[in-house]
N, C-alpha and C positions, 0 to 999 in steps of 0.2 A: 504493500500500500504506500510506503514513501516513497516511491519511483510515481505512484499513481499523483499523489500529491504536487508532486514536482511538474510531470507533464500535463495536468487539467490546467494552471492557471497562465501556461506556455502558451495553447493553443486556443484557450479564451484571451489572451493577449493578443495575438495573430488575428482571431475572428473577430473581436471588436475595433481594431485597426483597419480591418478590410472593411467594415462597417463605415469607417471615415468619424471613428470618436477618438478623441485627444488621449494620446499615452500619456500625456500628462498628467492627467487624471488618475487614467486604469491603470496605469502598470503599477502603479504603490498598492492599489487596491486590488487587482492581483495577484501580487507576490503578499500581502498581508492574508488573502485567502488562504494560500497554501499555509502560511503559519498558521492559522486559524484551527486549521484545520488537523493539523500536529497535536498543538499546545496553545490554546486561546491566551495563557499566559505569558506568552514571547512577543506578544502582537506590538505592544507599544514600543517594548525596550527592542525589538527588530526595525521600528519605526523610526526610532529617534538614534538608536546606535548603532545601525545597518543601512538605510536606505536614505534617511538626511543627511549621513556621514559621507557617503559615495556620493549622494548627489549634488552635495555644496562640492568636494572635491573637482569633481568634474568640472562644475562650473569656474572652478577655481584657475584650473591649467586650461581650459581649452578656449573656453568665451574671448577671449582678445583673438583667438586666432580664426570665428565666428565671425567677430562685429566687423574685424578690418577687412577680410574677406567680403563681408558681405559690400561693406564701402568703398570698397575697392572695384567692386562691380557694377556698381550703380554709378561711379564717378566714371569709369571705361565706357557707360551708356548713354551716361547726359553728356560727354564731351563730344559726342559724334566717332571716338576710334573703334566702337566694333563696328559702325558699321561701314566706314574706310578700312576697315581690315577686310570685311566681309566683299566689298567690292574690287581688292586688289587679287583675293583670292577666285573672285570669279571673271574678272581679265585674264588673270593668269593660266587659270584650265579651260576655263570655257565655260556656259551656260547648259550644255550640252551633257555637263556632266556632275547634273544638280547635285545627285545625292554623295558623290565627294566630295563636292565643297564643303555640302552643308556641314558634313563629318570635321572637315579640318577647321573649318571657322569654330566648330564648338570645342575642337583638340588645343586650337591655340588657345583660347580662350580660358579653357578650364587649366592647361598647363601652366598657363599665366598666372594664377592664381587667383581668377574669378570665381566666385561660388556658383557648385554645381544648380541653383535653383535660379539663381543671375542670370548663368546661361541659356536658361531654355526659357524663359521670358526674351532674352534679346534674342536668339535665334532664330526665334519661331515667325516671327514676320518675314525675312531674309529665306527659309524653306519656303512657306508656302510662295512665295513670291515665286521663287527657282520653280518646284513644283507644276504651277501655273502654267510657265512660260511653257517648258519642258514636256505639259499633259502628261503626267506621273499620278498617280493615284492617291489624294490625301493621305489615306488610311499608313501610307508609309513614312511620314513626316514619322510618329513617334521611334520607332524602329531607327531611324537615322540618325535621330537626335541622342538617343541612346546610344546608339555606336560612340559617338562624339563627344560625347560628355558624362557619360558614367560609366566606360568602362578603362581603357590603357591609359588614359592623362588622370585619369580620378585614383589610380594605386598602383601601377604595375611600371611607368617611366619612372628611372631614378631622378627624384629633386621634385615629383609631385607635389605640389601646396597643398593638396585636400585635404582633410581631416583622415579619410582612411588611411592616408600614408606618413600620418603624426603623431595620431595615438602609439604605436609600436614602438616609436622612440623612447617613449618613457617605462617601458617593459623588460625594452632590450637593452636599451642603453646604446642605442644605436642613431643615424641620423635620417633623415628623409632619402639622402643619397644611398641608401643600406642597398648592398648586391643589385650593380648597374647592369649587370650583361644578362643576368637571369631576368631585370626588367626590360631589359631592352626584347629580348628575344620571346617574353612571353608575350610584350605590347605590340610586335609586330607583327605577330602570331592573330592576336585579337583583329588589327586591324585589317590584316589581309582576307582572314575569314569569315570577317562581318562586313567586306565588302563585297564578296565573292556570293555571300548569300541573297544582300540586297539589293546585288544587279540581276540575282537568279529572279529574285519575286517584283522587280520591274518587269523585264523579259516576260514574265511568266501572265502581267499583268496589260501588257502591251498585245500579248498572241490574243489577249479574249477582248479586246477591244476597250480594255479600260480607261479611261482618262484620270482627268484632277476629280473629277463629279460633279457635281452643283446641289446647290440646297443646306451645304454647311454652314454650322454655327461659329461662331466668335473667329470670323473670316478679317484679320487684320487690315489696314488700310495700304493702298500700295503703296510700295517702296519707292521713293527718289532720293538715288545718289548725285544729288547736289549741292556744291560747295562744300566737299569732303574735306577734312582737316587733311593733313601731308598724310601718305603711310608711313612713311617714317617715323612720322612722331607718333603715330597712331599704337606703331608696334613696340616703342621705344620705353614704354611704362612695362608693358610686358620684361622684353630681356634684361630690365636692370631688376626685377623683380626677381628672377630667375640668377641672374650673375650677382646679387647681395643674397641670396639665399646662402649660396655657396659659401662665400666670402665670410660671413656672420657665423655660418656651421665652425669654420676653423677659427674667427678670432675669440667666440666665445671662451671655449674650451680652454685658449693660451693665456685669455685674459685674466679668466675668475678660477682658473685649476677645477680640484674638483668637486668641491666645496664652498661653500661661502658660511660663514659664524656671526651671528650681528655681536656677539657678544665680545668680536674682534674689533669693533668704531662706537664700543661703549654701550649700546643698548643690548637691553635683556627680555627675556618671556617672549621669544622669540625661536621656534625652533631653527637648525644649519637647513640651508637650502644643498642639496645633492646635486650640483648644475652636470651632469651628466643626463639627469633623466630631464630636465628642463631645456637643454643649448638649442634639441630641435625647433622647440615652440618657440624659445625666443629666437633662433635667426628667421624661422618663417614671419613674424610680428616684426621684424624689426625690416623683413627684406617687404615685406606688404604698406608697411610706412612709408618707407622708400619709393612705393609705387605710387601711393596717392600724394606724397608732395609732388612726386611727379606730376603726375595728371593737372595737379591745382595749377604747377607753373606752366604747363603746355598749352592747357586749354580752362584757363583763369576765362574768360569772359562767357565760354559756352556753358559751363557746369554752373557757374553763379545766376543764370536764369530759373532752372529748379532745381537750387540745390539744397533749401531748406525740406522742399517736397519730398523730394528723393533720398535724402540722409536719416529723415524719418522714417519713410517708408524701409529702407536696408537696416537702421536699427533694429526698429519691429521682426522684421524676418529672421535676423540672428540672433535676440531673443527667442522668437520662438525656436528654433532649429537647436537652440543648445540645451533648452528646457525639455524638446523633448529626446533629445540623446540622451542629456545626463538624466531623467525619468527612466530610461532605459536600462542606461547604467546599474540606477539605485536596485531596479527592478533585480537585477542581473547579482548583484550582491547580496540581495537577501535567497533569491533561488539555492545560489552556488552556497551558500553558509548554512542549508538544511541537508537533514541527512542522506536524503534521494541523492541526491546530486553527487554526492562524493559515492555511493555506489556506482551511478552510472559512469562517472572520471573511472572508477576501478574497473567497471566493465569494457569500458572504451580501451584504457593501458591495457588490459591483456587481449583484447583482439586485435587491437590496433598499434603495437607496439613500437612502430616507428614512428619517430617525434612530427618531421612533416607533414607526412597522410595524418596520423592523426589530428596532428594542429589546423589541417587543411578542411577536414570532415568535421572536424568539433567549430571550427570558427562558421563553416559553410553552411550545417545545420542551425545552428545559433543564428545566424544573419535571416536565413529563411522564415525562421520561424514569428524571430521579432518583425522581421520585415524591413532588419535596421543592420548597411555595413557596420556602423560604427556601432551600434548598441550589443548589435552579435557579438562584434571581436572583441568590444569592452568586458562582455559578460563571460568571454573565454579565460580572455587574458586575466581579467581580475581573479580567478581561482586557477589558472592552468599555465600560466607564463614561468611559474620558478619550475615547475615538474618540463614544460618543454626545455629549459635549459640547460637541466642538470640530464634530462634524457640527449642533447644535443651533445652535450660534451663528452657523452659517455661515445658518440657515435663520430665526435669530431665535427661536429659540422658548426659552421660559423655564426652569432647570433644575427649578422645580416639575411642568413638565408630565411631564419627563422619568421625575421619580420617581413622578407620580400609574400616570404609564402603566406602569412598572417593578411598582409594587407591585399593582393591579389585574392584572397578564399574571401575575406571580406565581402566583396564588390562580386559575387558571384552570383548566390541563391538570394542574398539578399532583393531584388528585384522580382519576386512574387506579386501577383495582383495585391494584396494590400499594402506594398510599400509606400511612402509618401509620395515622393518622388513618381514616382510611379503614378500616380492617382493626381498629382498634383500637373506631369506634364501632359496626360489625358484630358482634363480638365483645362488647359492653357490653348489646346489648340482643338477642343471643342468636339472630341472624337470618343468613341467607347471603348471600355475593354473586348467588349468581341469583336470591335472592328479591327484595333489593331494591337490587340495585347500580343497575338502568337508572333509578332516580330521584337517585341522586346524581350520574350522569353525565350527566344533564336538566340540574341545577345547575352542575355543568363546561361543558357547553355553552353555557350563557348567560351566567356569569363572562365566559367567551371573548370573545363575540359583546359584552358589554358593553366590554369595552376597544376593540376599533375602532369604537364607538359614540365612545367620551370624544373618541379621536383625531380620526371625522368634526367630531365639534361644535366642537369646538377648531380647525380649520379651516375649520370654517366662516361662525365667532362670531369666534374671536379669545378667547374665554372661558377663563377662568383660574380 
């Protein structure tokens, strides 16, 4: 019965998410069911010493990395450079060949460290526009956009901004750039296969005489590329974002060692900060600063028309996106601290005894179930991160591999019909899940299928 415990309030999690109700709410109520349901006497002190403890945490390391991102995307939107990025990239291939543009415009965009919810609001005008011209079939906007933006720039390129490729750092003690060729090779992997399929289901949509259709809802207004800022400068917030990432990753580490003590410049009741499990967050927050003074000095006059509007508007969003991760989180800590849980960890280690697969299958289920990359891997990691290491080192293998495979398993199953994301880019461009879910769950499936990819080659090569 405590495995039963453990999994009823999992997939009442799942189902009232797919429902379209705030985990913010149900997951404490939830995960307080399952206690409930143990021992009515654990309910509070689970409450306030288990899932307020993890969920302030969370909010603690991750939210600056949240707010700027999301500001980051909105000042990229009000200055005019996605969509002079978006126009240079469709000079440069052709109109001809919607559905890669539309892939790379949300590649660069999200690698740039736009937030993934940023981008499919700016995207989606720029697809159906292509789509239009092109007579491509709506229903494959979502499929596209997905390629583009939640799966090989959102965890699998080394130097990702995401969040799925930031949490891991603080686990492993590792940085965003952890095992570059294992990303490189799983991301191109993704990107070739998920291009290869959504020129099959054009092809396939073009033989039966399909078009764009008519009669769609929240049908954006057309696009005019006039009076485009430079591309140059357009893309120039991007790569300093990307080249101070780096830059910050190494002078962190040289500047503050490995530690910091307040108790070293006088002040006390302060615990030492560990800047190992921190350097990742701060270079990504310090290299996303870097981007929007950028933006402010490039395009100072176009952002200040709404920029009161739209700083609001990206506050609000990443409040809510961190409220409900870290809700996920908290959910995920009180799960993993009852009994069930540590049987099914014991049943998993003896079937699954290798650290990868198993890290890959425990993160991948976990993701699916919440419906959340980061809440999945949060919920892994937070009980399962010292047992993968010590099972790593016994195998030799490197804790970057650990986090490349952690943050790739992430961004897999998670994309089930009740993910947010999911439900939220359906809802943006006005389409159903039976019109076009089975193309985003194309893209889940080959996420997947790429992680025991990285883990063969890594085995097989030794490649890092």
């Amino acid at each position: 019965m405590q495995i039963v415990y453990i999994v009823l309030p999992l997939f009442l999690l799942m189902y009232i998410a797919y429902k379209g109700f705030s985990v913010i709410l149900f997951a404490p109520l939830t995960a307080l069911l399952a206690v409930l349901l143990i021992n009515p006497g654990w309910v509070p002190v689970f409450l306030s010493g288990i899932f307020m403890e993890k969920l302030a945490g969370f909010i603690k390391l991750y939210f600056p990395v949240f707010l700027l991102g999301a500001i980051f995307g909105k000042l990229i939107e009000l200055s005019g450079f996605a969509k002079s990025i978006a126009f240079v990239i469709i000079k440069f291939i052709g109109e001809s060949k919607s559905m890669l543009v539309t892939v790379l415009v949300g590649a660069l965009l999200t690698y740039g460290g736009v937030s993934l919810f940023v981008v499919v609001f700016a995207l989606y005008p720029f697809a159906s526009e292509l789509f239009k011209r092109t007579n491509i079939p709506k229903r494959l906007i979502p499929g596209t956009i997905a390629l583009g933006a939640f799966t090989f720039t959102m965890d699998a390129l080394p130097g990702a901004l995401q969040i799925q490729n930031i949490i891991p750092t603080t686990f492993f003690n590792t940085n965003t750039w952890a095992a570059p060729w294992l990303g490189l090779i799983g991301g191109s992997f993704i990107l070739f296969v998920g291009m290869v399929y959504l020129e099959w289901r054009r092809r396939k949509a073009k033989e039966a005489g399909e078009g764009y259709g008519i009669g769609h809802i929240n049908e954006p207004a057309e696009i005019t590329f006039n009076n485009l800022p430079n591309a140059f400068l357009a893309v120039l917030p991007l790569l300093l974002v990307g080249i101070f990432n780096k830059i910050f990753t190494k002078l962190i580490i040289s500047n503050w060692g490995k530690s910091f003590d307040f108790s070293s410049i006088g002040i006390s009741g302060f615990s030492p900060i560990e800047i190992q499990k921190v350097a990742a967050i701060w270079a990504v927050e310090g290299a996303l600063l870097v981007g929007i003074v950028a933006v402010l000095i490039l395009a100072f006059k176009s952002v200040t028309i709404n920029f009161n509007t739209g700083i609001n508007v990206s506050i609000g969003g990443a409040m809510l996106a961190t409220l409900n991760t870290a809700s996920e989180y908290g959910f995920g800590a009180v799960i993993s601290a009852l009994p069930g849980f540590k049987a099914i960890n014991a049943g998993l280690a003896s079937a699954i005894p290798d650290p990868l697969i198993n890290e890959a299958v425990t993160i991948s289920t976990l993701s699916g179930i919440t419906g959340s990359a980061s809440g999945g891997m949060s919920i892994a990691l937070a009980s399962m991160s010292e047992t993968y290491i010590t099972a790593a080192a016994k195998f030799g293998i490197s804790p970057e591999v650990l986090h490349r495979v952690a943050s790739m398993a992430s961004g897999g199953m998670d994309t089930l019909p009740h993910n947010g994301a999911v439900i939220t880019l359906l809802a943006i461009t006005g389409l159903t899940h039976r019109q076009s879910y089975v193309d985003i769950f194309a893209m889940t499936l080959i996420k997947t299928v790429a992680v025991f990819l990285i883990i063969a080659v890594y085995y097989f090569t030794g490649i890092v």
